[in-house]
C-alpha positions in Angstrom: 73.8 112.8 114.4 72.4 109.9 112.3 74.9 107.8 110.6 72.7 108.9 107.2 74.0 112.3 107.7 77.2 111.5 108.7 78.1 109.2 105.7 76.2 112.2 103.7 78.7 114.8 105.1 81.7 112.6 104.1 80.7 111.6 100.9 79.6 115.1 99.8 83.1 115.9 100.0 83.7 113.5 97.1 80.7 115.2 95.1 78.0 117.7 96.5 74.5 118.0 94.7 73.6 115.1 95.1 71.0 115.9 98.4 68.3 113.6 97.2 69.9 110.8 96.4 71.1 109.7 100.1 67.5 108.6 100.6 67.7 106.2 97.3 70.6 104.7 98.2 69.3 104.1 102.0 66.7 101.6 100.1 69.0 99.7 98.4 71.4 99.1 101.8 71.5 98.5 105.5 73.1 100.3 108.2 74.4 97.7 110.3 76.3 97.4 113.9 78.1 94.6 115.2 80.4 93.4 117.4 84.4 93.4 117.0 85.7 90.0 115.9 82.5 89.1 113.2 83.7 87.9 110.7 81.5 89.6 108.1 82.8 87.9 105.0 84.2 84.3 105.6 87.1 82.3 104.0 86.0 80.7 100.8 83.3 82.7 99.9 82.6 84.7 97.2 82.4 88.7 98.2 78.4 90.1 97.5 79.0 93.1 99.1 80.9 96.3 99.9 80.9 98.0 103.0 80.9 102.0 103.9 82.8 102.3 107.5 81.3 104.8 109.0 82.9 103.9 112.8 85.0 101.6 114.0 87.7 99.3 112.3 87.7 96.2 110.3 90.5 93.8 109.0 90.9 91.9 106.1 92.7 89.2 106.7 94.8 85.4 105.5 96.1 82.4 107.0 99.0 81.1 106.9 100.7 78.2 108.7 102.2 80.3 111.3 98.5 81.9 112.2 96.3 84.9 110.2 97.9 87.8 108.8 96.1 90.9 108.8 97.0 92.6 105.4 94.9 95.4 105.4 93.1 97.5 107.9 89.7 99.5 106.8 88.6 102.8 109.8 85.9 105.3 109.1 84.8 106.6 105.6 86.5 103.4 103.9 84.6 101.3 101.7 85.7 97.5 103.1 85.6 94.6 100.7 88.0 91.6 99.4 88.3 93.0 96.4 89.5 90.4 94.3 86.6 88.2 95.1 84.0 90.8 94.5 85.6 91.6 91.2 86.1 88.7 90.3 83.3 86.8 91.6 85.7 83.9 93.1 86.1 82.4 96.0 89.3 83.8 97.9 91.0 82.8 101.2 90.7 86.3 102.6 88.5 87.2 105.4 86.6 89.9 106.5 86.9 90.5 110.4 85.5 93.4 112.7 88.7 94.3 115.0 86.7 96.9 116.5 83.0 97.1 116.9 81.8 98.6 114.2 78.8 100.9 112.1 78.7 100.1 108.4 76.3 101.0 105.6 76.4 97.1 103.4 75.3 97.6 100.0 75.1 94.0 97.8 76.4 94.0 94.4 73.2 93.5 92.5 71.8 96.5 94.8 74.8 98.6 93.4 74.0 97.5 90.2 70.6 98.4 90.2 71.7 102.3 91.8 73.7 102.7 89.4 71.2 102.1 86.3 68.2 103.8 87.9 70.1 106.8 89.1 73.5 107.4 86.8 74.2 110.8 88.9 75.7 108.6 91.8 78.1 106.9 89.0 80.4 109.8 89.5 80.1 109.3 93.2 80.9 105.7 93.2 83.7 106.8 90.9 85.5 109.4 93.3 85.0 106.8 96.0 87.1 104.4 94.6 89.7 106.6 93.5 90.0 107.7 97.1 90.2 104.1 98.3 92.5 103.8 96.0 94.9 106.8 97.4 94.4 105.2 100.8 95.7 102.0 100.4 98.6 103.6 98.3 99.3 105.5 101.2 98.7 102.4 104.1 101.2 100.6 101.5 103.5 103.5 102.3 103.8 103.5 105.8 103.8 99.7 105.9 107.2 100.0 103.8 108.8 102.6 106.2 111.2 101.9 108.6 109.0 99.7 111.3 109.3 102.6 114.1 108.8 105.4 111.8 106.3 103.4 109.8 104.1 102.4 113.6 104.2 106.2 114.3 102.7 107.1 111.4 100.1 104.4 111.5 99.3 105.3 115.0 99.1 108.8 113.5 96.5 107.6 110.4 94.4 105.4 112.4 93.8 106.9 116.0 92.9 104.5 118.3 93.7 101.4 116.3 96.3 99.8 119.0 93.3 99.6 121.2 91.6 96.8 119.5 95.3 95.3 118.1 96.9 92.8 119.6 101.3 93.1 119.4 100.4 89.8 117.4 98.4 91.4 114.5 100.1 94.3 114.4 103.5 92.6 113.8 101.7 90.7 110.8 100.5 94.0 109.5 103.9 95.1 109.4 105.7 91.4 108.5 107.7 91.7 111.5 107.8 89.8 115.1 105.7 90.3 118.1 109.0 91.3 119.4 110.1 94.2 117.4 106.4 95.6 117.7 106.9 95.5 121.6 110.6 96.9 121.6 109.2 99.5 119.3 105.7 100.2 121.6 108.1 100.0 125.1 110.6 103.2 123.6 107.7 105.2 122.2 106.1 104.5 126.0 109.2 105.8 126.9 
């Protein structure tokens, strides 16, 4: 399967009928793979683009003193951005990283923009997709909040195969927590 079709077949969920507009939007954006630990949008910069997941995992991540922490995590059929910078036009400290590698459809700003205005069908597309981004990081908020074994259970759960490309070190700042409780928690699921 082409990942045309495939980011069709998700995306029609959000809105069907809209068959012939796939092809417009492939001109306006790029299907891209690379390699797990590109950064894809650096510290500093100002966001251009958004970016359809369609395999693989990407983190969006800050530094602090004590290293990066990885505050959000973005797996197939979510659109990955920093949103504040994009928004906002700024310059942010968050980073863009591949933790996996990865398959993405990158669409610029101005390229959305100029969707949008020739073609105003795919508004209530671009619409449905953020709600359900949205939803999704209400719900990755969620589990982050649980109690940390329940709560790595569940993310285990949402994002199979993610503690494949995770180190305990990553995963413990995704959660706020130590390298140690991640282990004590991995060691008695193991068990």
């Amino acid at each position: 399967m082409d990942y045309l079709t495939k980011m069709k077949e998700d995306l029609d969920q959000l809105v069907s009928g809209l068959d012939a507009c796939y092809d417009k939007i492939k001109l306006y954006g790029d299907f891209k793979k690379t390699q797990k630990n590109k950064v894809l949008k650096p510290v500093q910069e100002v966001e251009k683009s958004s970016r359809y997941i369609v395999e693989g995992f990407v983190g969006l991540f800050y530094d602090t003193e004590k290293g990066p922490v990885l505050a959000e995590i973005f797996q197939a059929t979510d659109l990955a951005f920093d949103v504040n910078s994009y928004l906002k036009e700024k310059k942010t400290d968050q980073y863009i990283q591949c933790l996996s590698d990865v398959v993405y459809f990158e669409l610029s700003k101005e390229s959305e923009q100029l969707l949008l205005q020739r073609f105003p069908e795919l508004q209530q597309l671009t619409i449905k997709a953020n709600q359900r981004m949205s939803k999704r990081l209400i719900l990755r908020n969620r589990i982050k909040r649980m109690e940390k074994e329940d709560a790595y259970r569940e993310f285990l759960d949402y994002m199979p195969g993610i503690e494949e490309h995770l180190s305990q070190a990553k995963i413990a700042s995704y959660f706020s927590c130590s390298p140690r409780t991640i282990r004590m928690i991995q060691h008695k699921i193991k068990n």
